[in-house]
N, C-alpha and C positions, 0 to 999 in steps of 0.2 A: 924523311917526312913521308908520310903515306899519301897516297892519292888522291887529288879533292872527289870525291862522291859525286856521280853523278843525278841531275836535279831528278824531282819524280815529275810524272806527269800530271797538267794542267786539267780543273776539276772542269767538266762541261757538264749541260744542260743533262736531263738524262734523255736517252735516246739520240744525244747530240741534233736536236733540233730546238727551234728558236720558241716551241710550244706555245703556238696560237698565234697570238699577238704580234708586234711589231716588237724587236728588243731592247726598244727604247724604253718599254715596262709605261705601268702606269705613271709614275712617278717623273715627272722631268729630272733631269740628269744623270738617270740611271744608263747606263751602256751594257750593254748585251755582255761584256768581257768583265764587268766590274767595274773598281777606282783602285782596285787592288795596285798594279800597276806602278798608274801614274802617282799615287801618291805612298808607297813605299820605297821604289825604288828610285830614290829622288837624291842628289848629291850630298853627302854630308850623314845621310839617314844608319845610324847603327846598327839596323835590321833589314839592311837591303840585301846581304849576302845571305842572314837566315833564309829569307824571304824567297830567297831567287834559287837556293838548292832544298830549303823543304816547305817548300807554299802549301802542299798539304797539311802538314802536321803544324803548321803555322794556324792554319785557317782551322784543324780542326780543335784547336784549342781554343782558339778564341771563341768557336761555335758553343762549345762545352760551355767553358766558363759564362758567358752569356746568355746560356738557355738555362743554368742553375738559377740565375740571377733571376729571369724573367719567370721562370717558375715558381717564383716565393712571391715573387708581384701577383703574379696572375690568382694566388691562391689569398689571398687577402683582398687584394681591392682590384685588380684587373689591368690591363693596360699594357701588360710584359709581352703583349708581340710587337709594342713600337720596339724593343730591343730586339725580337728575335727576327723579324721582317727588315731591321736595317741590315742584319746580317747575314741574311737569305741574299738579299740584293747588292750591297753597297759591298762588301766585303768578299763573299761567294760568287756575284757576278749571276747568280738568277735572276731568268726575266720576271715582271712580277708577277706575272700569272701563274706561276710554279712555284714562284716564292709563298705567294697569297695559299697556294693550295699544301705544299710541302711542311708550313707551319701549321696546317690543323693536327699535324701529327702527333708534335709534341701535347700540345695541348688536349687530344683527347687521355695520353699516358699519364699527365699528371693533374687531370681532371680526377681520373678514377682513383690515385694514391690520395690526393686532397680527400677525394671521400672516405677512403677507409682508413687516414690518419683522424677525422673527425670522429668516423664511428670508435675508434678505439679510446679516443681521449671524449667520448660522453659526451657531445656536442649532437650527434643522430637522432635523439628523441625528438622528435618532432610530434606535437598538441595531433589528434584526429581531424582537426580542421585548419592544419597548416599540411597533414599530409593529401588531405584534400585537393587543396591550393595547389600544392606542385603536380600533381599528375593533370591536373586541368593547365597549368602554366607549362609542363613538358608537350603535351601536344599541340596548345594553339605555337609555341615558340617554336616548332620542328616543324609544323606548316608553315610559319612565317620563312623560317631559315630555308625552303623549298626554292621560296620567292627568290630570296638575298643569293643564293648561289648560282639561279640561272641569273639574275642579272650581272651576278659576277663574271662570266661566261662573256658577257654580252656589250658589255659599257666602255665608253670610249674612252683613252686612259686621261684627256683635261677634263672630262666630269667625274672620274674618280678622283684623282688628287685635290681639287676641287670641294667637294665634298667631306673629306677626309682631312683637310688644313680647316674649315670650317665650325665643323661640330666638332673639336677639340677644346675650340671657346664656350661652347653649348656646357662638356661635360665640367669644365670650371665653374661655371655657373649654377648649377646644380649640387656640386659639392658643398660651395660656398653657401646656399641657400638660406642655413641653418645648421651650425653643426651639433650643435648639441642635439640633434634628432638623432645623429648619426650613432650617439656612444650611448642609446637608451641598453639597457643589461638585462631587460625583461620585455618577451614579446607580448606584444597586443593582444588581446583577447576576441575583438573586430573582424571578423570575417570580409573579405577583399571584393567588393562589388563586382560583379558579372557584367557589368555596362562600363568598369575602365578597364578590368583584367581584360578582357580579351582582343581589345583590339592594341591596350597598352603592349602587353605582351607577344601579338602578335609581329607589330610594329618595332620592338627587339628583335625576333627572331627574324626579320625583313636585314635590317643591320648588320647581327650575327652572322649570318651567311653570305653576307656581300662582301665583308670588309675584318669582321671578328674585334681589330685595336680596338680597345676599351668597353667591349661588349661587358665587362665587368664591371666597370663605373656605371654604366648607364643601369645595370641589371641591379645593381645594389643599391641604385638610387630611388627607384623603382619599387622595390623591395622594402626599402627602409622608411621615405618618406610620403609613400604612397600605401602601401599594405601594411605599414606601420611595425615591421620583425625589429627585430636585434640585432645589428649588425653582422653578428657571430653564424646566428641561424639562418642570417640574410644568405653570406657565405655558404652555408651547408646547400639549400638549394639550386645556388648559382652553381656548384661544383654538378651536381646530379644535373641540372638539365643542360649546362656546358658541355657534359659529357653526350649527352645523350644525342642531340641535335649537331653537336660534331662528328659525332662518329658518322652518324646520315651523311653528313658532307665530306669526307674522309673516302666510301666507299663510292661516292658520285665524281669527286673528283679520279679519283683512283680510275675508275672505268674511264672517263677520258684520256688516261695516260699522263697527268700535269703532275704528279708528285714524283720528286727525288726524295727514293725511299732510303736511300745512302747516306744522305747528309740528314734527312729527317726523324730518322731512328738514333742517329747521333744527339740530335739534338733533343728528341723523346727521352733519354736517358738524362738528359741533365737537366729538363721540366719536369719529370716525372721526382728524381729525387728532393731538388728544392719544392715542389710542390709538396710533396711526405711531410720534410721537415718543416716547414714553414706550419704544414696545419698542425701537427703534432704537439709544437711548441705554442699555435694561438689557443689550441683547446684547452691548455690549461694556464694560462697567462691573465691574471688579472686584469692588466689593464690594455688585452689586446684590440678591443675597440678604439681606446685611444692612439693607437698605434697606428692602426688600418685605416683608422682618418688622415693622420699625416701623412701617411705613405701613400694615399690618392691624391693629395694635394702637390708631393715632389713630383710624382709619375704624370701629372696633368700640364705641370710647370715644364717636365723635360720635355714630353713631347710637344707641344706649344714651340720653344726653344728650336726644337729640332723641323719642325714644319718650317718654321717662316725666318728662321736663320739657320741655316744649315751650316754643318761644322765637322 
């Protein structure tokens, strides 16, 4: 019999510091080391010896598959960093201020593939006064998001969690509003008032950069039952100014030193593809408005689920 393999070594913070914060994370019962641990290596558990000789190649499958997954959410209705943030922290053992910072990564890589799968599949035409909209919607939201990221910086971690188990009830409620707003097939013709756009939008980008989970619910709700778009094309400029206004917070975090560029470039690869495919397949999908409603309404239910009964 050959000899057992010895384990690799254990994935730490980068720089091996506890990066800012206490590593307690924002989030109550996160631990600086993970759950990794205590709840794999637990008596009876079929993957405790995977577990305990390749915790890497363990963790980084799971990363992958997971950030596939959250990259076809994020590219439709938004909300795929409740998956990728559970597994920054809960699984990987990042505090959450690295977690919170290391997830913009993916998200700006399959921010940009979301857009150039839309332009290929004829979804980019955007009216001369929806392309209006978004460059006035990119700059107040990348001011707002200025806001959201030093406070990110800054906030004690019970008024972040706090805040964030909260407005998950808000984005429910918003979906539910009306849905038949949500699946209209032809945008509005109505030019988006100057007295809600800007502080509306500002007020997103405030969000966006504090926090990012469901920046997509809110932006498309925003979008669709307030400037009145298409679901579809709602999408197209959630994707361009997602991108844009993270990248902003990508190179600010980056200058502080809080991103694991190791595990977030891992995980860029598998939000950047399911984000491709996801838009590829909505651009030309009849009936993928109806789709992109349901799928805000599971992704609102899970994370709900996962805030206030944890599992």
């Amino acid at each position: 019999m050959p000899p057992a393999l010895p384990p690799l070594p254990q994935r730490r913070p980068p720089g091996g510091r506890t990066a800012g914060r206490s590593a307690a994370g924002r989030f109550a019962g996160h631990r600086s080391g993970g759950s990794r641990s205590g709840r794999r290596a637990v008596s009876g558990d079929p993957f405790a010896g995977l577990y305990r000789t390749y915790p890497l190649i363990v963790d980084y499958l799971i990363a992958l598959v997971g950030s596939l997954l959250a990259g076809g959410i994020n590219t439709l209705s938004g909300n795929g960093s409740a998956i990728t943030l559970t597994i920054l922290m809960e699984v990987l053992g990042l505090p959450a201020d690295v977690a919170n910072a290391t997830n913009r990564v993916g998200i700006v890589t399959q921010s940009a593939a979301g857009t150039w799968a839309f332009q290929r599949g004829g979804r980019l035409s955007l009216s001369d006064q929806h392309r209006r909209d978004m460059w006035g919607i990119i700059l107040v939201a990348t001011l707002g998001a200025l806001v959201g990221i030093w406070l990110s910086l800054v906030v004690d971690n019970a008024t972040y969690r706090s805040i964030f188990r909260y407005l998950l009830f808000v984005m429910l409620l918003v979906v539910l509003v009306n849905p038949k707003r949500w699946l209209r097939t032809e945008p509005a013709k109505k030019p988006l008032s100057l007295w809600i756009a800007v502080p509306a939008f500002f007020a997103l980008g405030i969000y966006g950069g504090f926090i990012q989970m469901g920046m997509g619910i809110f932006f498309l709700a925003l979008m669709v039952l307030v400037a009145k778009y298409e679901i579809i094309q709602a999408n197209v400029v959630k994707g361009i100014v997602v991108l844009i206004y993270t990248a902003v917070a990508v190179a600010i975090f980056a200058w502080r030193g809080l991103i694991d560029w190791e595990i977030g470039l891992l995980m860029a690869i598998g939000q950047t593809v399911g984000g491709y495919l996801t838009a590829r397949h909505a651009a030309n999908h009849p009936r993928a408005g109806v789709w992109a409603y349901r799928l805000l309404i599971l992704v609102i239910v899970g994370a709900l689920a996962k805030a206030f009964w944890p599992f």
